[in-house]
N, C-alpha and C positions, 0 to 999 in steps of 0.2 A: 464463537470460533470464527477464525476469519481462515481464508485460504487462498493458497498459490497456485495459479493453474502452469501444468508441463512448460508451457513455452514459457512463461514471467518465471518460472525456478530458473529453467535454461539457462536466461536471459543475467540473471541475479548472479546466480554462480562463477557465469565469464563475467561479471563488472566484480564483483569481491575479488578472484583469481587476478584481475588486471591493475587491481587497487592494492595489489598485495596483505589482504583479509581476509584471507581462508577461514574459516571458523566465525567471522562473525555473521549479523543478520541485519534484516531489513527494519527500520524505524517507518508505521505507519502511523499518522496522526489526522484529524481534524483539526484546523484552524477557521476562526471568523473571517472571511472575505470571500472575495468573487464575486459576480454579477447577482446568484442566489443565495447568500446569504454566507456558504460553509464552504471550503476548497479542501483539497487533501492534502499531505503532502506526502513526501518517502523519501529516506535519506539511510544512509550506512552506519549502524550500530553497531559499536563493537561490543557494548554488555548490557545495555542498559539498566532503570531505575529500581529500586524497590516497590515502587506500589505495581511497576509494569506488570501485564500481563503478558505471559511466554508462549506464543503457540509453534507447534514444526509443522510446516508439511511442505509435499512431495521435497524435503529435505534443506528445508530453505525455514530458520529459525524467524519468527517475526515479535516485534516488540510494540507493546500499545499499552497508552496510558490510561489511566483509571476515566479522563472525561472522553478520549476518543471513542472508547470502545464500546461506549454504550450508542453511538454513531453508525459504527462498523459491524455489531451484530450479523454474520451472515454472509458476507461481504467477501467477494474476491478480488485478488490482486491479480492481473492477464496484464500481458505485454501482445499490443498490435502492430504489424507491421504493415504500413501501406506502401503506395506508391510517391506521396508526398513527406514519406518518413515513419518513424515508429517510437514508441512510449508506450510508459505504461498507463495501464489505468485502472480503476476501480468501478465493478457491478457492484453497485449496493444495493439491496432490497429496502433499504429503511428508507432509501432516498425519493420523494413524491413529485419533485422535478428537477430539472437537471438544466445549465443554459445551457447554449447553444455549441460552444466547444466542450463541454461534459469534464470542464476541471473542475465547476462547480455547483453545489446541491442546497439543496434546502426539505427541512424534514415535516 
């Protein structure tokens, strides 16, 4: 299972409503790159695959594919907002480092 924390649904809700995509959800993936080996990505899905995996929470539908999500295991979606700006990003537990801007992991 992966999850949405309050402020990353928040956040998610007003870019679908702004994109005019009510109803659709979030694409989380693994891909090979970065400084550590794995980066993540997140993009707007409006229905995603068949082999995907479906999860809801705090009311924010998310899609992952059969090689990500054995990645993501555990894994939260949070959106930060600093004083240099804001993004989302991903807590992963599976993850054993992480560089130094935290887009990218290695297991």
């Amino acid at each position: 299972m992966i999850n949405v924390s309050t402020t990353a649904a928040s956040k998610i809700s007003e870019l679908l409503t702004e994109e005019g995509k009510v109803g659709s959800g979030l694409r989380v993936f693994v891909q090979g790159g970065g400084c550590s080996g794995f980066q993540y990505g997140l993009m707007i899905e409006e229905g995603g695959g068949d082999a995907d995996q479906v999860f809801e929470s705090n009311g924010v539908r998310l899609f992952v594919d059969p090689v990500s999500i054995s990645y993501l295991k555990g894994a939260e979606v949070d959106f930060v907002d600093t004083v240099t700006g804001g993004g989302f990003t991903i807590k992963n537990p599976n993850a054993v480092s992480t560089c130094g801007c935290g887009s990218s992991f290695s297991v």
